[in-house]
N, C-alpha and C positions, 0 to 999 in steps of 0.2 A: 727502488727501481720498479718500474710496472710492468706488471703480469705480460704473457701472453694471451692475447684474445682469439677468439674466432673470427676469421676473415673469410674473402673471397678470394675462389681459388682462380687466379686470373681473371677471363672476362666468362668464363664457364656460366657462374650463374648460378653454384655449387656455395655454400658455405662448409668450412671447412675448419676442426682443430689445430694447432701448429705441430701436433707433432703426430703421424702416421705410426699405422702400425704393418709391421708385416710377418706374414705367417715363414713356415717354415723351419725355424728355429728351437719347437718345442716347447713353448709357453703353452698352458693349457687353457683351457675357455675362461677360467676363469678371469685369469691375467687378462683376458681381453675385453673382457666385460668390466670388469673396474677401471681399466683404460677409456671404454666409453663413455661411461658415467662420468667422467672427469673432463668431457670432449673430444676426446679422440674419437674422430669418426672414419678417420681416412682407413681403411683395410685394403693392406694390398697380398694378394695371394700370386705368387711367379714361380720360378722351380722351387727342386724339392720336394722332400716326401713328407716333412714332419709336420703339417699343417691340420692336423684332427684337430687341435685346441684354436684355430681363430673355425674353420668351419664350423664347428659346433658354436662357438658366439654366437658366428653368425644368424645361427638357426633361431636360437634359443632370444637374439632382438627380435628380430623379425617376428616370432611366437609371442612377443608381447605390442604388436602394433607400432612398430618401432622403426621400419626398413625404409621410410623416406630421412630416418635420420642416419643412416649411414650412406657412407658412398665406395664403395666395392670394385674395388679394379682388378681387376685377370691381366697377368701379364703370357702372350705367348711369343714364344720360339720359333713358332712353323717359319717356311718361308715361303710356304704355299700355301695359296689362299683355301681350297677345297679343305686340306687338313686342320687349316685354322677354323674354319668354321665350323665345322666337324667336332675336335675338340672344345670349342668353347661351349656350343650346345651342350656336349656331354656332361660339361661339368656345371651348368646352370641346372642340368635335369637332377645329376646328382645333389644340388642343393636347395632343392627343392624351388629355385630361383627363376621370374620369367626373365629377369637382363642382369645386366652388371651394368655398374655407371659408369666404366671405365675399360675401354681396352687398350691394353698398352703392348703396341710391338716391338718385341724385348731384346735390345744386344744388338743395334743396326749401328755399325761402325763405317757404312756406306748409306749412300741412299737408299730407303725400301720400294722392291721394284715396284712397278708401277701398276702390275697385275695385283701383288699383295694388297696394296693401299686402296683400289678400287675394290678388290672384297670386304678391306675392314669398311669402308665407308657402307656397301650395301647391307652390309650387317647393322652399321649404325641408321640405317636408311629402316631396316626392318625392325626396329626397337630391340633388337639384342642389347644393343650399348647405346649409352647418350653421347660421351664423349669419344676422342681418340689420344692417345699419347706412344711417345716414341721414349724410348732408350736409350743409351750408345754413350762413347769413349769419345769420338770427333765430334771437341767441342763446337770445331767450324762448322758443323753442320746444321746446327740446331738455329743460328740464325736466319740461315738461306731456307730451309724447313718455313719458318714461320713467318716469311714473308709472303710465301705461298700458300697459308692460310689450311692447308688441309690436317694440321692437328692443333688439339684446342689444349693439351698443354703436354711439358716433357718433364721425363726424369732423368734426374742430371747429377754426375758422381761428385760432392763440394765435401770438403772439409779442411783442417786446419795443413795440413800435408799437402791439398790438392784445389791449390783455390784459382787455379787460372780461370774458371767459370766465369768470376768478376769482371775477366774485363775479354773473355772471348764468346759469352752466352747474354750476363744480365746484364751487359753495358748495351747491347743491343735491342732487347725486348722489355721496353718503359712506356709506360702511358696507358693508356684507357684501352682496352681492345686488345692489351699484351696474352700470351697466353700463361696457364698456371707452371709454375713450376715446384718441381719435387725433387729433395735431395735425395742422396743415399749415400751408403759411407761414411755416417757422421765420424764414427772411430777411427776408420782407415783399418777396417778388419782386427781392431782390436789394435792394433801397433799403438794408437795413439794414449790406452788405458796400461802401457806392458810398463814396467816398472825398470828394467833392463834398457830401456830404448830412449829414455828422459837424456837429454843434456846434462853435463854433471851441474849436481845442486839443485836442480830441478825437480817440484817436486810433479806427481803423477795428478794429472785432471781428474776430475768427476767426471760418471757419463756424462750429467749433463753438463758441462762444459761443453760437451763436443756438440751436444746438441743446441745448444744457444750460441753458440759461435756461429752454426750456420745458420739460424733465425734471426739472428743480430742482422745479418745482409734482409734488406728491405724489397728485396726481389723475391727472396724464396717464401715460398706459402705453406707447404709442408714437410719436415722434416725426418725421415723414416728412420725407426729405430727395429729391430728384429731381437725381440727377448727372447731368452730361452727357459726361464720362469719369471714365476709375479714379483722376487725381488728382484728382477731388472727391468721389471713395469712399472714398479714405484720408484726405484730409483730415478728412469727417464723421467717420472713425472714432477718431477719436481723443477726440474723445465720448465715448467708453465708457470709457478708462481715465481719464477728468479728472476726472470724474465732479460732482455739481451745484456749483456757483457758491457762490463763499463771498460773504458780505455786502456787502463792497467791490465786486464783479463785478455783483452780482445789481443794486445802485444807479447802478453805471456803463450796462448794458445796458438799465434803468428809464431814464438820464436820455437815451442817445442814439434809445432808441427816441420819448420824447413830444417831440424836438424833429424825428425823420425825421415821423413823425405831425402836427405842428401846420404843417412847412412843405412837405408834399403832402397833402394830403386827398383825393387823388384815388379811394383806397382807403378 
């Protein structure tokens, strides 16, 4: 089966590892730093407090002339634009940063008004950021978004539980000029690794399982995983040399995700 490679994150312009990393969860720099080396370039920092071990990665590339090879997304919350920009400078000061590659406004399960969206664009107007990305639950949205061109790629909730993405997000953004896309959820918050929640007879996935099942789909570009130390940095990474799901894998990971999905609905 062949590896995962390095792609292009939509029509960005970005080259990109397939499997993202994101802070918050407690992994220390280290974990993040052997994630890079390995190509993981995507860092993404959103809520949460436990994020000292990717900051500090981050420092610690960039300290070795290294900072056009990562690509660094801030995800905010605001929903006003003064405090969005506001907080994003601060934490570009705090890390000793002049932009991020990526701002992504986070959790819009409507449209983002139109006040917000004209700030993050003058932001990406003053080199704070290069790109723009959106968040959110409504899947319909993320097509009508991208028809109107004002974000260059989204982050999007896929996994073996929650796969309507396929055919209400990537059946719509195909061909040249598409924008990137970004999972998250590979696990389904863990349900999809809990040993209690299998089908009977079933036996329990590997991380990456979860993580190659959503890279297996030829839409997605990058794959977010949030470790909470370096054994589940190297676990995901083994991701990359499995590389996607053969047919048997791909139906096993379909059948254990619609029965984690039919016996929690909580999500």
């Amino acid at each position: 089966m062949a590896a995962f490679k390095e792609r292009a994150l939509g029509s960005t312009g970005l080259t990109v590892g397939p499997l993202g990393m994101a802070a918050s969860y407690g992994a220390p720099a280290e974990a993040f730093e052997e994630a890079f080396d390995r190509g993981c370039n995507y860092f993404y920092l959103g809520g949460g407090r436990r994020k000292a071990g990717m900051k500090q990665a981050i420092r610690n590339i960039c300290s070795q002339g290294l900072r056009d090879k990562l690509v660094i997304a801030f995800q905010s919350y605001a929903r006003f634009g003064y405090l969005m920009e506001w907080v994003f400078k601060s934490r570009l000061r705090a890390m000793g940063l002049e932009r991020a590659d990526i701002l992504v406004l986070g959790w819009h399960n409507r449209r983002p008004s139109p006040g917000l969206v004209t700030r993050a664009r003058a932001m990406k107007s003053k080199g704070l950021c290069s790109y723009l990305a959106m968040s959110g639950h409504q899947r319909s949205l993320f097509p009508q978004l991208a028809a109107e061109g004002q974000f260059d790629l989204f982050h999007v909730r896929y996994n073996a539980a929650h796969r309507g993405a396929q055919t209400e997000i990537f059946a719509h953004l195909q061909g040249n000029g598409r924008p990137g896309i970004v999972t998250y959820t590979a696990t389904r918050w863990g349900q999809l690794l809990n040993p209690h929640k299998m089908p009977p007879g079933e036996s329990v996935p590997a991380p990456s399982d979860c993580y190659r099942f959503a890279l297996s789909n030829p839409a997605v570009d990058v794959c977010m995983c949030g470790p909470q130390d370096i054994s589940q940095v190297r676990d995901a990474l083994q991701t990359l040399e499995l590389g996607p799901l053969d047919s048997g894998d791909m139906e096993r990971m379909k059948r254990i995700g619609d029965y984690v999905r039919s016996t929690n609905k909580r999500f």
